[in-house]
C-alpha positions in Angstrom: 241.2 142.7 18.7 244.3 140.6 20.7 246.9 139.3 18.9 249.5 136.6 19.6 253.3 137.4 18.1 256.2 135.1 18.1 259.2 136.4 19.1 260.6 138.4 15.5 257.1 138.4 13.9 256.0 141.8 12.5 252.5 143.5 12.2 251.2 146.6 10.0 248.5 148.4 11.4 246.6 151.3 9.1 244.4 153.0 11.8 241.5 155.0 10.7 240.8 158.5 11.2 239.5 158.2 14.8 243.0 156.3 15.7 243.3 153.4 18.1 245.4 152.4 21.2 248.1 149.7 21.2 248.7 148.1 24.5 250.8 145.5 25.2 249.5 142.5 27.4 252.4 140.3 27.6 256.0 140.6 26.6 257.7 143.3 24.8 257.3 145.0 21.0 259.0 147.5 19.3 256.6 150.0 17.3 257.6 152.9 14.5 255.0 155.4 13.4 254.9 156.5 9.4 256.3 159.8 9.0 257.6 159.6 12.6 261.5 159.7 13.5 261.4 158.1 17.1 261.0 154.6 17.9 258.7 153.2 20.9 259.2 149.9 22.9 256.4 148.7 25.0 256.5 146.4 27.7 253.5 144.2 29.4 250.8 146.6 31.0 251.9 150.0 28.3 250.3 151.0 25.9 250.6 153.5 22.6 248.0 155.8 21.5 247.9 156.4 17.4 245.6 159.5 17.6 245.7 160.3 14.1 245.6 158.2 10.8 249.1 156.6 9.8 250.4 152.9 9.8 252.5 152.1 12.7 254.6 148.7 12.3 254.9 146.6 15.6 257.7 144.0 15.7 258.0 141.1 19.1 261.1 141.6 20.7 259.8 137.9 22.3 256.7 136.1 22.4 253.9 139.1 22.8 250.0 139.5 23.2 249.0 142.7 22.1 245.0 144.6 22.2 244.2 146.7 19.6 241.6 148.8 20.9 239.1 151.7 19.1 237.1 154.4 20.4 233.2 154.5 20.6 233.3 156.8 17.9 229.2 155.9 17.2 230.4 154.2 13.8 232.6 151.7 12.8 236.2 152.0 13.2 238.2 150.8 10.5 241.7 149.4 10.5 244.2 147.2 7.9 245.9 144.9 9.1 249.1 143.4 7.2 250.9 140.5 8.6 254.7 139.8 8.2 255.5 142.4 6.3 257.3 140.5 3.1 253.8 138.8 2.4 250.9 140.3 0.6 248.1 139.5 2.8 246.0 142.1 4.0 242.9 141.9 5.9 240.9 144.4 6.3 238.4 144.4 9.0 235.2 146.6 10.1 234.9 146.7 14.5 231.1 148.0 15.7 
């Protein structure tokens, strides 16, 4: 899944148990994992693996594109996403 952040906007990610992989395609985004004391900046071409289940919460520090990537795990991997994170829109989506 690619998304497209404006410079400022926030994103929640919920990654199931088989985890994910951030990368960063274009600009730069600051990222913070739940239960996690260090903070991780990404810029175009890195990437961020979540290997366990957790939210991580991925702010643009300007304009960004960022993949969202799963493993094959032979099921579907599951993920929530929550956009700006004062409003109470969550999508959750199945990937195959």
């Amino acid at each position: 899944m690619d998304y497209l952040l404006k410079r400022g906007e926030t994103i929640a990610v919920t990654a199931g148990p088989e985890g994910c992989s951030l990368r960063t395609d274009r600009g730069s985004v600051w990222l913070t994992r739940y239960d996690d004391p260090r903070d991780y900046f990404l810029k175009p071409g890195e990437a961020f693996a979540v290997r366990a289940p957790g939210a991580v919460v991925i702010e643009a520090l300007e304009d960004a594109a960022i993949s969202l990537e799963y493993p094959g795990a032979g099921r579907p991997a599951r993920a929530t996403i929550q956009v700006g994170l004062g409003i109470p829109s969550l999508i959750a989506m199945e990937l195959h």
